[in-house]
N, C-alpha and C positions, 0 to 999 in steps of 0.2 A: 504494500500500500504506500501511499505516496508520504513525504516524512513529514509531521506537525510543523505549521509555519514556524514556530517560533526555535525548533532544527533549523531551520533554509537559512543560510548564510548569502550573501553578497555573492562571492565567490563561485559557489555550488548554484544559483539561480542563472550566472551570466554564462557556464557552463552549460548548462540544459539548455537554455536557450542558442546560444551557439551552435549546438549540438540538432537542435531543430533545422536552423539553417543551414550547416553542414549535411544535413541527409534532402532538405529540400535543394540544394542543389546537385546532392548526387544524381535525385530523381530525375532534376531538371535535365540534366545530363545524359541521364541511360534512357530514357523516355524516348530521347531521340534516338538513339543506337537503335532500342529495341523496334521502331516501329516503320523505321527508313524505307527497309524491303518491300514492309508490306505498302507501303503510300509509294513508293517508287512505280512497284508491279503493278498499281490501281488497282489492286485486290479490294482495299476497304479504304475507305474515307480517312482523313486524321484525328476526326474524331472519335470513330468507331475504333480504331485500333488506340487511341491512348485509353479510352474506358477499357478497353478489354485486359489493358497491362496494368492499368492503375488497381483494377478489383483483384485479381491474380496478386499484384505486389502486395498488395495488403492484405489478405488472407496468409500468406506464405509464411511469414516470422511466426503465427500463431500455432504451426504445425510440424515446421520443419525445427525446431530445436535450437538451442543456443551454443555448438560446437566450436561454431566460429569466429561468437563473443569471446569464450572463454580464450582460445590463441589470440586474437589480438589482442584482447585486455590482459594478459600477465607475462607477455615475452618481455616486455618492459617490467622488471621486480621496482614496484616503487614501496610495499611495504619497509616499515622500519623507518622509511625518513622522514622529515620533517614534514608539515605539514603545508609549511610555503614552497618546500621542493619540489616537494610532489602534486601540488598546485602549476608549479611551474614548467613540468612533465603534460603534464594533461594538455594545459591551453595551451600551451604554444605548438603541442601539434596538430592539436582543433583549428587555430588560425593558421596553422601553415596550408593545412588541407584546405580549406574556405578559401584563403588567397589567391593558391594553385588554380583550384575549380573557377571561380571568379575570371581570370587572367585569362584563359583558356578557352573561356563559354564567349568571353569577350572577343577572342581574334577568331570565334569560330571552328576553333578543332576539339575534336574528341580528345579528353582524358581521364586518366584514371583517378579516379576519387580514392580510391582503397590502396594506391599509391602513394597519393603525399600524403596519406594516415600513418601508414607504414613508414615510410622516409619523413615526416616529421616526427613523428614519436622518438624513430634512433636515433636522427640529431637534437632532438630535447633533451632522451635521456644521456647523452655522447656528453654534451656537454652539464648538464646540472648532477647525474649521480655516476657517470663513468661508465665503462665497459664491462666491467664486473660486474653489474646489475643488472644487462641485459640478457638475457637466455638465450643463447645462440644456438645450443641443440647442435654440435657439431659430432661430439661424443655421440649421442644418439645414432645419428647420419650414419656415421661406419657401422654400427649395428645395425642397418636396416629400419632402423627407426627418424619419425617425422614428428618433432617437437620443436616448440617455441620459434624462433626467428627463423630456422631452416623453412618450417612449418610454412611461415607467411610466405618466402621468398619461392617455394615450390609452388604456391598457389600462384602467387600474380605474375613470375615469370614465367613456369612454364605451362599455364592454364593456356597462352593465345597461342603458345606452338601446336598443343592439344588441339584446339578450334580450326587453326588452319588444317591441321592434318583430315580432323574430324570433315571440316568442310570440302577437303579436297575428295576427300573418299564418298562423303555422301551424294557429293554431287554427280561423282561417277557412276556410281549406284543408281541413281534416281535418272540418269541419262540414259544408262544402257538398260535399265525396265520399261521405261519408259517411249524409248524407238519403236515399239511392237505396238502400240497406241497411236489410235489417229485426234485430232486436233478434239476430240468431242468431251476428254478424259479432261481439258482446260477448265469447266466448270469446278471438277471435281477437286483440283490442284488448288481452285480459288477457294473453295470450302475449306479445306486443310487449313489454311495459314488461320484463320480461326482458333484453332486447335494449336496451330505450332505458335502464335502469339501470345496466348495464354500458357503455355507451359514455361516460354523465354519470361513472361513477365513472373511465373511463380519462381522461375527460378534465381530473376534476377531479386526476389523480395526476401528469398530464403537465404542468402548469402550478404547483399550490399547492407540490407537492412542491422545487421548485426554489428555492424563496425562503429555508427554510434552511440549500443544497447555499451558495447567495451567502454567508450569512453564515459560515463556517465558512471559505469561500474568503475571503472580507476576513480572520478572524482570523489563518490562516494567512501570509497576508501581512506582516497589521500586525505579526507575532511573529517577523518574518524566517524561518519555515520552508519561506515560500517568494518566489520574486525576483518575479513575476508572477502575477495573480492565474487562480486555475483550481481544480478541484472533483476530488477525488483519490476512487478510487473507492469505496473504505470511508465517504467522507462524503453518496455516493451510498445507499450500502447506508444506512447510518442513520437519514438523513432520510428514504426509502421504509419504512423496519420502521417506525420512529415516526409516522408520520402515519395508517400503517396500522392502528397497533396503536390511536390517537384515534378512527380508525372505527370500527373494532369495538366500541367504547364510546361513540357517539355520544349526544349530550345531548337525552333526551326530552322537554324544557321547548319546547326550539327545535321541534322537530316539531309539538308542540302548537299552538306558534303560528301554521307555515306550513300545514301538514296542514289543521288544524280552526279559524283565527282569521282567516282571510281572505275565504274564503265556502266553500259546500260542494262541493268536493274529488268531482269525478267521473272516472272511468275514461278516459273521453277526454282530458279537461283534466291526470291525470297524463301520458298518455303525449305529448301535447303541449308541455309544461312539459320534461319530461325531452332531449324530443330538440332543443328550441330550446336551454336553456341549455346540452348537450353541441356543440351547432353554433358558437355563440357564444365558449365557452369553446376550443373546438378554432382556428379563424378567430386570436383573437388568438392560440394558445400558437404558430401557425405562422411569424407575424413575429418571436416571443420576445416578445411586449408581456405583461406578468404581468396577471389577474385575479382578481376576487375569486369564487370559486363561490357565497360564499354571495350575494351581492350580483344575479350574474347569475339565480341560480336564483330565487330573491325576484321580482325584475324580470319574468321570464319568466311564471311564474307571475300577477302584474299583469296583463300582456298578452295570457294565455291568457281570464282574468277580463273584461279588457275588451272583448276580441273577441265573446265569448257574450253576457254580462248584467249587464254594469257597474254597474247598479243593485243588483245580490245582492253586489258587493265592499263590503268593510267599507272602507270609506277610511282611516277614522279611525283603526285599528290600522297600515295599508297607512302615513299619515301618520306615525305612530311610529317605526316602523321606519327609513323614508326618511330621518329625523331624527336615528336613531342614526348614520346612514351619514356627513349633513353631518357631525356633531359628532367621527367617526373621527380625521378625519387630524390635524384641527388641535391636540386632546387628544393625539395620540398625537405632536405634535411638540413641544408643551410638556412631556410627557412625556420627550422624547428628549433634548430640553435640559436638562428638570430634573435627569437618572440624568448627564448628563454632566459637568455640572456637579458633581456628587456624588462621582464616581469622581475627577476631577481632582483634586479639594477632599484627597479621603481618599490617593489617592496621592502628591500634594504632601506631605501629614502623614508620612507611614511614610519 
């Protein structure tokens, strides 16, 4: 249940809400990934396809589990320290993600929200509690084993390798079934993407949804309202309305560029694109490994591209893009440094 006002500090209030507008612009963001295809193909209208991922994304967190919270919220150990440190761990990767997304949505290219989560969080905690406190999970690794930071870095790097592959095969699959059909079975293809759009939207609600149930869970922590970290249900309900309520307003710059910047966007190639990156996206949210939607959907879409007629893909935009992707984490951890340094700085002062 949600904590008695007279709990709610200053702090823990600008956090939550932060954290609203962090997931409403992931939504703002994946909203367009997810539904590019389908408005591309003229399968569905753009309103028809943001309800159909807006109600999927919001269903999704209620069902699918909190595996994903739990990895991003404790590869960062902020237990034990102070309570301004670990104040200053939280928000400064909350605003580096926010700025990231911001900057991004502004020049019109896809990126990854669960990126500069991940890459501001290491550079807050890099710089305010060290390297020792991060859980790198390397030890694990050579065991076979997928914990903590390896965790996150196997989810959101190589979830878009997954996607293209995924994409590249499905679409071969769905071309060479599909040859033995004459032009009549195009109905039936447009029915589907119904189907495969609501599964991309449940799946992108089961995974992105979770990365600001983590932060909200570290705040609570770092603010002593709670002994261990865990995701109380009202911060469930939150993070689902707001991500939800990003989709529904999802940013038509970004569609522009997946939809119509890549190459031309056909009926088969959405319903392809949609059900790799919802396979993809699903595959990692089952080990709790966080991805990026937009990232995977991108990727997917390459692969659906290269499968057919790699020659008709625009590289050169496709190279853009991939570019912005590098450039995510490491900004978004200079980023996490720099907000933490800032808040230390200003709270040292008061």
């Amino acid at each position: 249940m949600l904590p008695s006002m007279e709990s709610l500090d200053i702090a823990l209030l600008v956090v939550v809400a932060t954290v609203a507008i962090y997931d409403f612009t992931n939504g703002f963001h994946d909203a367009a990934d997810m539904v590019a295809t389908a408005i591309a193909s003229h399968a569905m209208r753009p309103p028809t396809a943001i309800a159909i991922v807006s109600i999927f994304t919001f269903i999704a967190p209620f069902t699918a589990g909190l595996a994903v919270a739990d990895t991003v919220g404790t590869f960062v150990d902020i237990n034990g320290q102070s309570r301004i440190v670990g104040e200053a761990v939280v928000i400064a990767a909350l605003l580096a993600a926010v700025s990231y997304n911001l900057g991004t949505w502004w020049l019109g290219y896809p990126s990854s929200s669960s990126n500069s989560l991940a890459g501001g969080l290491v550079g807050a905690g890099l710089y305010a509690i060290g390297s020792e406190h991060i859980h790198i999970g390397w030890a694990a690794l050579q065991q076979g084993q997928l914990v903590g930071l390896m965790k996150v870095v196997a989810g959101l790097l190589f979830s878009p390798l997954l996607g293209f592959a995924v994409g590249f095969g499905l679409m071969k699959l769905l071309v060479a079934i599909l040859r033995h059909f004459n032009r009549r079975i195009a109905p039936l293809l447009v029915g589907t993407q119904y189907l495969s759009v609501a599964f991309l939207g449940y799946s992108h609600g089961a995974n992105d949804a979770q990365k600001g149930m983590a932060i909200i869970g570290m705040m609570l922590l770092a603010t002593g309202h709670t002994r261990s970290f865990s995701i109380p249900d009202w911060a469930i309900l939150l993070c689902t309305s707001a991500i939800t309520l990003g989709t529904v307003f999802g940013g038509w710059s970004i569609i522009k560029t997946l939809g119509f910047g890549l190459f031309r966007i056909k009926t088969l190639h959405a319903v392809a694109n949609q059900l790799g990156a919802a396979l993809a996206n699903t595959l990692a949210t089952s080990i709790g490994a966080p991805t990026s939607t937009t990232q995977v959907v991108t990727a997917t879409l390459l692969g659906n591209g290269a499968a057919e007629k790699p020659r008709h893909v625009r590289w050169r935009t496709a190279a853009g893009i991939v570019t912005g992707w590098w450039l995510n984490i490491p900004v978004s951890m200079l980023l996490g440094a720099l907000y933490s340094y800032l808040y230390l700085l200003i709270r040292s002062a008061t």
